[in-house]
KOLMARGU-260218 format. One record per residue (C-alpha): x negated, y negated, z negated; residue number from 0; residue in three letters. Coordinates in Angstrom, 2 decimals. Last residue first. Layout:
<rs>
R       px       py       pz  pos  code
R        X        Y        Z  NUM   ALA
...
</rs>
This chain:
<rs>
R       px       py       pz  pos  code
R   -28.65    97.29  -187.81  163   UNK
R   -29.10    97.95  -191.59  162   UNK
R   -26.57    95.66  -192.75  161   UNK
R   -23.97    96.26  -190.82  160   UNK
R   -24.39    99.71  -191.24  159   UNK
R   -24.85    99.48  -195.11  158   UNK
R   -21.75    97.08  -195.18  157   UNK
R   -19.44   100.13  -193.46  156   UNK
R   -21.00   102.60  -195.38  155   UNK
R   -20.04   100.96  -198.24  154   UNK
R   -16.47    99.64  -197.76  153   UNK
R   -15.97   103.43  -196.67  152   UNK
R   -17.13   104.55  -200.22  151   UNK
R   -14.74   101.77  -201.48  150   UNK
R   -11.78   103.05  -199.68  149   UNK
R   -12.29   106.23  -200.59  148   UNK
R   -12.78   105.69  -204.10  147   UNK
R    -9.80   104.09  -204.12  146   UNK
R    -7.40   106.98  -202.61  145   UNK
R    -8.95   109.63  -204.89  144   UNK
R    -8.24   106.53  -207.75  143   UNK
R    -4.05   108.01  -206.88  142   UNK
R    -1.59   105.66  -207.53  141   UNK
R    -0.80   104.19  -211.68  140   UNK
R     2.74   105.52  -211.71  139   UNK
R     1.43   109.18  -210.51  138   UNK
R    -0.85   110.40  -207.93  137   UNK
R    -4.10   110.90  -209.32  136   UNK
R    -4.13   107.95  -212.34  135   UNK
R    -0.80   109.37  -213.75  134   UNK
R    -1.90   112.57  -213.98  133   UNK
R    -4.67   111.75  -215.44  132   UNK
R    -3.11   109.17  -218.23  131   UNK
R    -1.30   112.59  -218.67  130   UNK
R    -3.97   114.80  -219.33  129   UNK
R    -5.24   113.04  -222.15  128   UNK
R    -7.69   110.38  -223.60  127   UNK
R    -9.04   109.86  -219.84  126   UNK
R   -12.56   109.86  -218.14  125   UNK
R   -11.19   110.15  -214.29  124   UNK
R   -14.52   110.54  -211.78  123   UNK
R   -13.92   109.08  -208.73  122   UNK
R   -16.51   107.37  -207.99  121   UNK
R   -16.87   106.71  -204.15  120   UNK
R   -21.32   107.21  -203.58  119   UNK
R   -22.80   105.04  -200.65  118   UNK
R   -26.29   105.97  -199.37  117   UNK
R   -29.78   105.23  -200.68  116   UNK
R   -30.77   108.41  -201.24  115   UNK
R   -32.30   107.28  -204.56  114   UNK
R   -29.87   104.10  -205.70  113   UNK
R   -26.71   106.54  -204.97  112   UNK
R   -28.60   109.79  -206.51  111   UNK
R   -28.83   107.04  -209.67  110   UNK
R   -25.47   106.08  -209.64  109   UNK
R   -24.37   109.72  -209.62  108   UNK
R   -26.50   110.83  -212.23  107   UNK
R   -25.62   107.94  -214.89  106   UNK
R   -22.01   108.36  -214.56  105   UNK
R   -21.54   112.42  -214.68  104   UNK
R   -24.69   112.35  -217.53  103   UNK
R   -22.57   109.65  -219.53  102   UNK
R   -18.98   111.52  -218.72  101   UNK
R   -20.54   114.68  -219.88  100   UNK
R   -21.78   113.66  -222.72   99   UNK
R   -19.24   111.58  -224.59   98   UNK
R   -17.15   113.99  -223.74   97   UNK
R   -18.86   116.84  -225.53   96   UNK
R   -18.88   114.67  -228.53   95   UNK
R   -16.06   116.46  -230.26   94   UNK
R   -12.98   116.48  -229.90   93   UNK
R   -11.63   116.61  -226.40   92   UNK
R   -11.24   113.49  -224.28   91   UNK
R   -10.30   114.42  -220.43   90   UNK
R   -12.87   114.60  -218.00   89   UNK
R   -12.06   114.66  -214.44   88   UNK
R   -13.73   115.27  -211.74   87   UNK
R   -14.59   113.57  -207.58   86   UNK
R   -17.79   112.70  -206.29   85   UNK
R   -16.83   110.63  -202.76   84   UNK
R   -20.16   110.94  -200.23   83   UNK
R   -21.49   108.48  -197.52   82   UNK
R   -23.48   108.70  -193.77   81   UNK
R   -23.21   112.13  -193.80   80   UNK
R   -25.77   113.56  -190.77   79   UNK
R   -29.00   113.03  -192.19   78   UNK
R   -28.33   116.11  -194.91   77   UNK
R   -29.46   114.69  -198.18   76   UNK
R   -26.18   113.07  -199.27   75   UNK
R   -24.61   116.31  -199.28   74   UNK
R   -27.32   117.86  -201.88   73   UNK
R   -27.07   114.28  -203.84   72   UNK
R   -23.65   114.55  -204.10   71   UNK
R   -23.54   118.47  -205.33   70   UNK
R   -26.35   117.61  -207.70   69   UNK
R   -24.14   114.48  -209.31   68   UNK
R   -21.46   116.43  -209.64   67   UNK
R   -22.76   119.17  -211.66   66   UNK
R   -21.88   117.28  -214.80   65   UNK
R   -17.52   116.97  -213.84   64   UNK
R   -17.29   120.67  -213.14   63   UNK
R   -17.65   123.85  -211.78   62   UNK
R   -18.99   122.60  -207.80   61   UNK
R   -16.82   122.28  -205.25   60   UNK
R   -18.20   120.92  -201.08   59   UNK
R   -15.79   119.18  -198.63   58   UNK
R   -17.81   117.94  -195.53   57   UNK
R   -16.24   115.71  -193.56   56   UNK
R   -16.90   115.12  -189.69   55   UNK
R   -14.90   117.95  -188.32   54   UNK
R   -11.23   117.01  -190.50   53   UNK
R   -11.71   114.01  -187.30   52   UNK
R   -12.04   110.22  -189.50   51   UNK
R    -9.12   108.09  -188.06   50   UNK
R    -8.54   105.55  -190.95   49   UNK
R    -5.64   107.21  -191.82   48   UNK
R    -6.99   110.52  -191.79   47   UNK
R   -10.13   109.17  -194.28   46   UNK
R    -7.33   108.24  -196.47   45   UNK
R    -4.96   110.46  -196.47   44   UNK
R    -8.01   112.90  -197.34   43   UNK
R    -9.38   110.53  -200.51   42   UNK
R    -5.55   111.20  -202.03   41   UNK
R    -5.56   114.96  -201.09   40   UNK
R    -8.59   115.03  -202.64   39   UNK
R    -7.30   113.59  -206.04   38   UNK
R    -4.94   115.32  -206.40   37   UNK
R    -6.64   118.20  -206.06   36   UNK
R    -8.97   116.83  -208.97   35   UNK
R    -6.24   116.92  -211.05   34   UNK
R    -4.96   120.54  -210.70   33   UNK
R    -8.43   121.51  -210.57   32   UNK
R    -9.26   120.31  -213.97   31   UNK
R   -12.47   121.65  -213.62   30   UNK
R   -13.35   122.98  -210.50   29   UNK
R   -14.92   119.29  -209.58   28   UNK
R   -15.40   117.94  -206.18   27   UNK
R   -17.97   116.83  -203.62   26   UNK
R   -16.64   115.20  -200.33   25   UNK
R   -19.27   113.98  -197.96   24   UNK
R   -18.39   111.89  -195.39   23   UNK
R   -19.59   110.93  -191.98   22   UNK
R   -18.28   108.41  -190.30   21   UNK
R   -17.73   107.99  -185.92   20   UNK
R   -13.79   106.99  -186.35   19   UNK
R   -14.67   104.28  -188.90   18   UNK
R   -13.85   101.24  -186.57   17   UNK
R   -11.15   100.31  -187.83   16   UNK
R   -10.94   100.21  -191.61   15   UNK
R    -9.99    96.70  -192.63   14   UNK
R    -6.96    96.78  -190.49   13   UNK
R    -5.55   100.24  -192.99   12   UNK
R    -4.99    97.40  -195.61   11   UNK
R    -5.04    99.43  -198.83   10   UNK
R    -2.75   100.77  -201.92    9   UNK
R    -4.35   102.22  -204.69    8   UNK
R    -4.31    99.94  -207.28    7   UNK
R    -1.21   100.84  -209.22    6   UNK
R    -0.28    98.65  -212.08    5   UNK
R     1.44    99.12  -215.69    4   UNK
R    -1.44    99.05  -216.86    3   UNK
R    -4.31    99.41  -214.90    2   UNK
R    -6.93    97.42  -216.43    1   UNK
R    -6.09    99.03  -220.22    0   UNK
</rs>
């Protein structure tokens, strides 16, 4: 397992300082709210840190993991959000249900990414029980809300650089 014994969520808040004036969209699953939570509140520390006003993100639920990609591409097309962070959780059942949901959660986010063109943080936890999610949204293995943060801000940042 890549995180094993590790915990990848820590940052250098330098990288980050000019991202006062972003945009972001927060969508975020019903399901496994306890999780998901979590997982806010880690993506939130982060766009605080960083020095992103409450005012310029836009925190939208939808029922679960497979409406996710929807709720990003709605937020990613008003002009004003300049990135989103799709947050859920799907924890292994038994049957393929799992299989499904994860696959449609995965494929339709990268694809409203490629389509609107703007930067999508995946945060979507596919674990074999509720513990490994636990432990991946604020437990011994950090919090991926924080991570997909940073990498949706990564984005935006190269996509402005880029597109100057």
């Amino acid at each position: 397992m890549a995180t094993s014994l590790k915990n990848l969520s820590s940052f250098d808040k330098s990288n980050f300082t000019n991202c006062a004036d972003f945009n972001v969209g927060i969508v975020v699953s019903e399901w496994n709210r306890e999780i998901t939570e979590n997982l806010l509140k880690g993506a939130l520390e982060v766009f605080q840190m960083v020095g992103i006003p409450a005012s310029q993100l836009s925190i939208e639920w939808v029922p679960g993991a497979f409406e996710l990609p929807l709720g990003a591409q709605l937020l990613c097309q008003n002009p004003k959000i300049d990135g989103v962070v799709a947050i859920g959780v799907v924890i292994q059942g038994e049957t393929k249900h799992f299989d499904f949901v994860c696959q449609g959660a995965t494929n339709g986010i990268m694809q409203v990414m490629l389509t609107e063109n703007k930067p999508i943080g995946f945060c979507v936890l596919t674990d074999n029980n509720i513990q490994q999610s636990k432990d991946r949204s604020g437990g011994i293995h950090g919090n991926k809300g924080i991570e997909a943060a940073v990498a949706c801000l990564d984005m935006i940042k190269m996509k402005k650089k880029l597109m100057l």
